[in-house]
C-alpha positions as CSV (number, residue, x, y, z in Angstrom):
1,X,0.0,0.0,0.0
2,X,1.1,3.5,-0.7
3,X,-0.2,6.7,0.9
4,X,-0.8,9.0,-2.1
5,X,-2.4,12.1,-0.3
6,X,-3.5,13.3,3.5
7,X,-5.7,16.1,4.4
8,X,-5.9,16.2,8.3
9,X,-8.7,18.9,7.9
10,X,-10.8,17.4,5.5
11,X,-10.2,13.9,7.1
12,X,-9.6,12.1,4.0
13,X,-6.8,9.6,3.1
14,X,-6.1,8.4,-0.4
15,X,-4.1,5.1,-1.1
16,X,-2.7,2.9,-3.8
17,X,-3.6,-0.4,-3.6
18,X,-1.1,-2.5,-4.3
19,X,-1.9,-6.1,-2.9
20,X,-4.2,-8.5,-2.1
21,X,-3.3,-7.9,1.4
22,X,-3.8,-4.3,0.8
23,X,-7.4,-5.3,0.4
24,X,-7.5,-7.1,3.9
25,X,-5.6,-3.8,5.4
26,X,-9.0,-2.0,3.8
27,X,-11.6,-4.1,4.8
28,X,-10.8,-3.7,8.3
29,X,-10.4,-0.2,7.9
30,X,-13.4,1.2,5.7
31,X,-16.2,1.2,8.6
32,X,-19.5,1.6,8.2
33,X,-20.4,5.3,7.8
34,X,-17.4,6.1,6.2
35,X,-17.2,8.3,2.9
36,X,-15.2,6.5,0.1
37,X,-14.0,7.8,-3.3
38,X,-13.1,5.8,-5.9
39,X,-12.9,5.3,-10.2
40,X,-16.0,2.7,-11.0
41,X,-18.9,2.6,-13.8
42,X,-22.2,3.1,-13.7
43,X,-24.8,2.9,-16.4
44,X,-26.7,5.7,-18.1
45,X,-30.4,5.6,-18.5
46,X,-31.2,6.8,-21.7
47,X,-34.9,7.9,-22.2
48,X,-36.5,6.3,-25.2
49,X,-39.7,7.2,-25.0
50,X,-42.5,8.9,-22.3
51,X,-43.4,5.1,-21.0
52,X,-40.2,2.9,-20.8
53,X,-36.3,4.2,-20.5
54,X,-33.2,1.6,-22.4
55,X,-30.3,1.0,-20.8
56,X,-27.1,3.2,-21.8
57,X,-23.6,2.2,-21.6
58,X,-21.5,2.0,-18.4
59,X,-19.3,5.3,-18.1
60,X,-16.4,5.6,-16.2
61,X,-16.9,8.1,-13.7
62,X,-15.8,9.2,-9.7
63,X,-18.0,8.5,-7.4
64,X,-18.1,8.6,-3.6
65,X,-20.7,6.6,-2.0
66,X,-21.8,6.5,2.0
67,X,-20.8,2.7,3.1
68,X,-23.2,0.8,4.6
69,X,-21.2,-2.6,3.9
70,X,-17.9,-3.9,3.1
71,X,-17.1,-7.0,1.8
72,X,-13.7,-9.0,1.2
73,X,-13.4,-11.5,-1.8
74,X,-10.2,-13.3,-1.3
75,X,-11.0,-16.0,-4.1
76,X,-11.6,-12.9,-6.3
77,X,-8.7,-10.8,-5.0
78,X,-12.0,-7.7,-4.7
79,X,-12.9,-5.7,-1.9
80,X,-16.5,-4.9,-2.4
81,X,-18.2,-1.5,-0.9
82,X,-22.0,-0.8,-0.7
83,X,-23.3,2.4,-0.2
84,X,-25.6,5.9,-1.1
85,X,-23.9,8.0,-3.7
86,X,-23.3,11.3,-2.4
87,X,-20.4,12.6,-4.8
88,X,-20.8,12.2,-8.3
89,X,-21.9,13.6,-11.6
90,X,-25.6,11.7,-11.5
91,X,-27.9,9.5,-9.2
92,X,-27.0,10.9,-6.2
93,X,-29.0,8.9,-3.3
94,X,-29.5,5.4,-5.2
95,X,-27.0,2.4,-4.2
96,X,-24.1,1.2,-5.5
97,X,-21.5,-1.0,-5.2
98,X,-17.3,0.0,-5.3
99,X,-15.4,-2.8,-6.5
100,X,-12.0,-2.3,-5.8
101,X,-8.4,-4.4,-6.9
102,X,-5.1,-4.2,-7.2
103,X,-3.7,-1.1,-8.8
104,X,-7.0,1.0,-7.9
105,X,-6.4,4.2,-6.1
106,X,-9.3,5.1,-3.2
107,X,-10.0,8.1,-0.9
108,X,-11.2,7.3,2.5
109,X,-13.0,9.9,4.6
110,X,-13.5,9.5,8.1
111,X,-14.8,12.1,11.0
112,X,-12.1,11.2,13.2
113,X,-9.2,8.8,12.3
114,X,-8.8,7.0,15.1
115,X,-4.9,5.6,16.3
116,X,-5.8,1.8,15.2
117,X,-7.1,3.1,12.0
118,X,-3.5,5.3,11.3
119,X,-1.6,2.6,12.6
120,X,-3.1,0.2,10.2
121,X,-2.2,2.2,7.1
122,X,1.4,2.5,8.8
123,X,1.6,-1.2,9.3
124,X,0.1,-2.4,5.2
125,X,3.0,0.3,4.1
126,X,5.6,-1.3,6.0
127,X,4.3,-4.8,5.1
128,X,4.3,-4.3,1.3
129,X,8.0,-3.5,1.3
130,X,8.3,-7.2,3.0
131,X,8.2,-10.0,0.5
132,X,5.6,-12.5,1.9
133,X,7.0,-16.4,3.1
134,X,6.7,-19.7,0.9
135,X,6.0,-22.3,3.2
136,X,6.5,-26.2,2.4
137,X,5.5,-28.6,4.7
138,X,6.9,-32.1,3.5
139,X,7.0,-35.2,4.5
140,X,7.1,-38.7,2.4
141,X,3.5,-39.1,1.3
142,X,2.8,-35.4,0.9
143,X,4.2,-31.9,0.4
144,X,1.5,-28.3,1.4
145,X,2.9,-25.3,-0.6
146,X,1.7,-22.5,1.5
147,X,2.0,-18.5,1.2
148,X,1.9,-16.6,4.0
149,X,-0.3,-13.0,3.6
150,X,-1.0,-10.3,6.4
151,X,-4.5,-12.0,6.8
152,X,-3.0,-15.5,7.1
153,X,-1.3,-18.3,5.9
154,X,-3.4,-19.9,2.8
155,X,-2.5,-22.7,1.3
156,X,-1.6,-22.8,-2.2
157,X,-0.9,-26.6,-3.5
158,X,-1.2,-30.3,-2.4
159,X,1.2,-32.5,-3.8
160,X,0.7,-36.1,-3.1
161,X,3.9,-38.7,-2.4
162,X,4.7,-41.5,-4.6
163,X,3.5,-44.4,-2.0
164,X,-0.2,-42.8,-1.5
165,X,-1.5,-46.9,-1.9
166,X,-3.9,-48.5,-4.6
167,X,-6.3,-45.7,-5.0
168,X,-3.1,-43.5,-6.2
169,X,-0.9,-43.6,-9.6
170,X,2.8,-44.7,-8.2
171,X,5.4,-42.3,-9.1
172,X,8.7,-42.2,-7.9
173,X,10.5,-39.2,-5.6
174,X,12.4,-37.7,-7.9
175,X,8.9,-36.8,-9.6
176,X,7.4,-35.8,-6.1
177,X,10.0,-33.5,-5.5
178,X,10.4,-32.0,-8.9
179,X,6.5,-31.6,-9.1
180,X,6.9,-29.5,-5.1
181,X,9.7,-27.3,-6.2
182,X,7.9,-26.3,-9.3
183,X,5.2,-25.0,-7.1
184,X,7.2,-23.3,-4.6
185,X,8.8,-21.2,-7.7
186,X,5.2,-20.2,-8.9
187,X,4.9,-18.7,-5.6
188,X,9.0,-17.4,-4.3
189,X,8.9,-14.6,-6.8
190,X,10.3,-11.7,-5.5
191,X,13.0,-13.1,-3.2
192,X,10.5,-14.3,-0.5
193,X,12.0,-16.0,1.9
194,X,11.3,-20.0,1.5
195,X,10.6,-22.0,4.8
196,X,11.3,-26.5,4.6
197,X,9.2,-27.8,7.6
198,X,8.2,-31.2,8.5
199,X,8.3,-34.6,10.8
200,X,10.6,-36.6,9.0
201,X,13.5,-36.2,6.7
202,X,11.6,-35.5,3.1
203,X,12.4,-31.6,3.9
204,X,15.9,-32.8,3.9
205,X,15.7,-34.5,0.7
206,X,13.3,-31.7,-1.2
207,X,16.4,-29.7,0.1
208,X,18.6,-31.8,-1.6
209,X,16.4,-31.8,-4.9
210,X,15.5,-28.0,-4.9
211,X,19.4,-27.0,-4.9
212,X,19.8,-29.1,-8.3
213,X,17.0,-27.8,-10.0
214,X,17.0,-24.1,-8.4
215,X,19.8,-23.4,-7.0
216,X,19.3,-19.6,-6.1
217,X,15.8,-19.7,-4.9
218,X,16.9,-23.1,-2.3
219,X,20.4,-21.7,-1.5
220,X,19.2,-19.5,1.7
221,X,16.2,-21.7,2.6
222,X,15.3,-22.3,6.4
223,X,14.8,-26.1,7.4
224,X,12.5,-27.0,10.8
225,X,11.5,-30.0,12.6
226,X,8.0,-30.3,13.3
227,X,5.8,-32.8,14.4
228,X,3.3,-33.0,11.5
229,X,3.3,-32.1,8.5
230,X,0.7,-30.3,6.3
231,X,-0.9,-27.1,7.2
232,X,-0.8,-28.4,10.6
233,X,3.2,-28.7,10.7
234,X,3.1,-25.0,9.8
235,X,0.7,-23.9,12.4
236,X,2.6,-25.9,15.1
237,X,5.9,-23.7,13.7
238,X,3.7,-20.4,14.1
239,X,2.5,-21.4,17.3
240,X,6.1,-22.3,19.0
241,X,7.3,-19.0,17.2
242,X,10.5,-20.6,16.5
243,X,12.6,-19.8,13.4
244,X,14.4,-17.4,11.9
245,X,13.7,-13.3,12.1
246,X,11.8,-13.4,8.9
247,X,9.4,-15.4,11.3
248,X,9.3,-13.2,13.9
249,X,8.8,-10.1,12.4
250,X,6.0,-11.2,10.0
251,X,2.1,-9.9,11.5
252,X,0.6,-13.5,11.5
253,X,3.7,-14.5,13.7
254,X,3.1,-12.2,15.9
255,X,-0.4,-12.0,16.5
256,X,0.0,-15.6,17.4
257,X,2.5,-15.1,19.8
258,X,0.3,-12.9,21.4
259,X,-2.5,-15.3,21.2
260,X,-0.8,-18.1,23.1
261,X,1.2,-15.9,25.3
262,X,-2.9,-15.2,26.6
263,X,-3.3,-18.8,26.8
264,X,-0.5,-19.1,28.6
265,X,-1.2,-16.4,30.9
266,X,-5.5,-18.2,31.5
267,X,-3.7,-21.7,32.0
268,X,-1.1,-20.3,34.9
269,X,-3.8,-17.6,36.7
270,X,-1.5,-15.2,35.5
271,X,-2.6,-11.2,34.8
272,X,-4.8,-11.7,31.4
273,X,-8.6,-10.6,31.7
274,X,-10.5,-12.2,28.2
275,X,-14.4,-12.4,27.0
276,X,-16.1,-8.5,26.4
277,X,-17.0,-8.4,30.1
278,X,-13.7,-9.1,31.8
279,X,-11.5,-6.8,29.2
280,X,-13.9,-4.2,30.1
281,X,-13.5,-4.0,33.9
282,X,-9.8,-4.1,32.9
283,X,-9.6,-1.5,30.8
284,X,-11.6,0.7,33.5
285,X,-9.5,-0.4,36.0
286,X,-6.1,1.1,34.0
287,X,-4.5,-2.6,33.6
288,X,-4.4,-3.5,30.1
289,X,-0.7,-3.4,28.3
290,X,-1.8,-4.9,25.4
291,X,-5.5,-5.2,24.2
292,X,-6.5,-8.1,21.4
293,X,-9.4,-7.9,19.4
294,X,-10.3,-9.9,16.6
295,X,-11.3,-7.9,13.2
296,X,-14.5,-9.5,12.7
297,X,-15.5,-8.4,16.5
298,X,-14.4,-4.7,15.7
299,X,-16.7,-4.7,12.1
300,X,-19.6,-5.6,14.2
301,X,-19.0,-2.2,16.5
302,X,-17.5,-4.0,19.8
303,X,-14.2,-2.9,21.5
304,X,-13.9,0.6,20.1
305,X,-14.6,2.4,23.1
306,X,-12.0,0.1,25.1
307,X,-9.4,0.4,22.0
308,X,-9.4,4.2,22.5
309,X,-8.5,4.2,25.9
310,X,-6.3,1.6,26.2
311,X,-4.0,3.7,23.9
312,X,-4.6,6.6,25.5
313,X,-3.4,4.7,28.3
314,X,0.2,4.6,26.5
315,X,-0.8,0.5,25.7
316,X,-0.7,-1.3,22.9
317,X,-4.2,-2.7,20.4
318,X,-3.2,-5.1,18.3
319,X,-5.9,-6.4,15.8
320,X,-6.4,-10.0,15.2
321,X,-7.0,-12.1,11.9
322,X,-9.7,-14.3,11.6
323,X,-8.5,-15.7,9.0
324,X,-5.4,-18.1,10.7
325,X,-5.4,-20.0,13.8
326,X,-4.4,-17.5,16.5
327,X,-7.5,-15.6,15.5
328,X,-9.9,-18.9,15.6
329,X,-8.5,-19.1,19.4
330,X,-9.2,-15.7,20.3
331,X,-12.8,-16.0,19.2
332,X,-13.3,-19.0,21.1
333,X,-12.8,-17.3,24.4
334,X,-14.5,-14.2,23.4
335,X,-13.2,-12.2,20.7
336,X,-11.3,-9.9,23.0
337,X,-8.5,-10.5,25.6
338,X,-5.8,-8.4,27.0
339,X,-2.3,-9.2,28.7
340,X,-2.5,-6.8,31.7
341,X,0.2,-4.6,33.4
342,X,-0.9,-6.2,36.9
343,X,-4.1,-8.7,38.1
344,X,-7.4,-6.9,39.5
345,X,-10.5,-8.1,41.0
């Protein structure tokens, strides 16, 4: 994402999206009530007669539209925003619908930009100068080619081992591999860093394989043990928040840090308050360091009030992903939980 223009008076904020994670960093950040400007089409309606009108062709125009919804297609790579046209050369007051991509520019308008909201722009301009992870998870009867975005870690390919039993064609390793390093190259474009993971020794092996066939993309690849393999060996890896800095530094890593540092914290009685209720009484009571709240919790209007004064209170609001593990954990126990400076009652 790139910040193209800011207009502290007007309250408006215009972006280049850049990404599909760009689109993510949006969907959390458009709210309901917000004004959005943006390049779209819209029909005219071209009068034929006294009784009926025809449809005219779709113009491009600049509209800006009051949203009332905000959608995210990830399958689509489309963020989708509903609203009453209140800027534009014609209908002004009917509905319509913003689709944006990658490449479009868009103006957001708020009353008040709120410090989450800036520090969400921040983060999306900082992440898009970091090329995203390759994961492979390995082991002998299977290989998970996954990418790992801002929103989550999405899995990309399944290549099946040669010894998959009757129901499978046999094929020998050299083909397995070959076939798994093809896929990691569709995705390691860019220099992103390339992560080997798995139980056994296959990541060894793929190693082995990917340094004949592509030398430079293998040559600084990260090998870890885990106990599974799959999507599950590299949620185990997130979880233990092992690895190298690449690791550490990426926004899924540390949101899940975070994440099982509170269940960490539930499990020993330590100072963590989680559920609406309890990170309430926290926040009232001047505890909470650090405040989590999962996106889907903030689009449905919970937690702002807290958010504010938590970083008034000099702490830290991180918002959570849905979309990977840590963020399935945090709605479990409530959608909200904070890591407190000291334990209340």
């Amino acid at each position: 994402m790139r910040v193209l223009h800011q207009d502290r008076r007007t309250g408006e904020i215009k972006v280049q999206i850049d990404s599909l994670d760009d689109l993510w960093h949006l969907y959390n950040l458009i709210d309901k009530g917000d004004m959005v400007r943006a390049v779209t089409y819209r029909r005219d309606e071209v009068k034929a007669d006294k009784i009926r009108s025809e449809r005219g062709d779709k113009k491009r125009m600049t509209l800006g539209i009051r949203v009332e919804k905000v959608e995210f297609h990830e399958s689509e790579a489309r963020l989708r925003v509903l609203g009453v046209i209140e800027e534009g050369p014609q209908d002004l007051g009917a509905y319509h619908t913003l689709n944006l991509e990658e490449g479009d520019p868009i103006t957001i308008i708020k009353v008040e930009w709120k410090e989450y909201h800036l520090g969400r722009i921040m983060r999306a301009v900082e992440d898009s100068r970091s090329p995203r992870i390759v994961f492979a998870s390995v082991d002998y009867d299977e290989a998970v080619v996954a990418v790992m975005r801002q929103f989550g870690i999405k899995e990309v390919a399944h290549i099946y081992g040669p010894s998959q039993g009757k129901m499978f064609e046999q094929r020998e390793d050299s083909d397995f591999y070959r076939e798994t390093v093809a896929k990691i190259k569709q995705e390691a474009a860019g220099g992103a860093p390339l992560v080997l993971l798995g139980p056994g020794f296959a990541k060894e092996e793929l190693l082995a394989e990917g340094k004949t066939i592509e030398p430079e993309l293998f040559k600084h690849a990260l090998l870890y043990h885990t106990g599974q393999s799959g999507m599950a060996g590299i949620n185990e890896l997130m979880k233990k928040g092992i690895g190298a800095n690449v690791l550490k530094n990426s926004r899924v890593a540390h949101e899940t840090k975070l994440v099982e540092d509170v269940l960490t914290a539930i499990s020993t009685d330590g100072p963590v308050a989680y559920g609406p209720e309890q990170v309430h009484l926290a926040v009232q009571s001047g505890a909470v360091e650090t405040l989590l709240v999962l996106d889907t919790y903030i689009r449905k209007g919970g937690m702002e009030k807290e958010m504010s004064a938590v970083e008034k209170g000099k702490g830290a609001v991180v918002v959570v992903s849905s979309s990977h593990e840590a963020g399935h954990k945090l709605e479990a126990i409530g959608g909200a939980a904070a890591l407190l400076r000291f334990k209340f009652s």
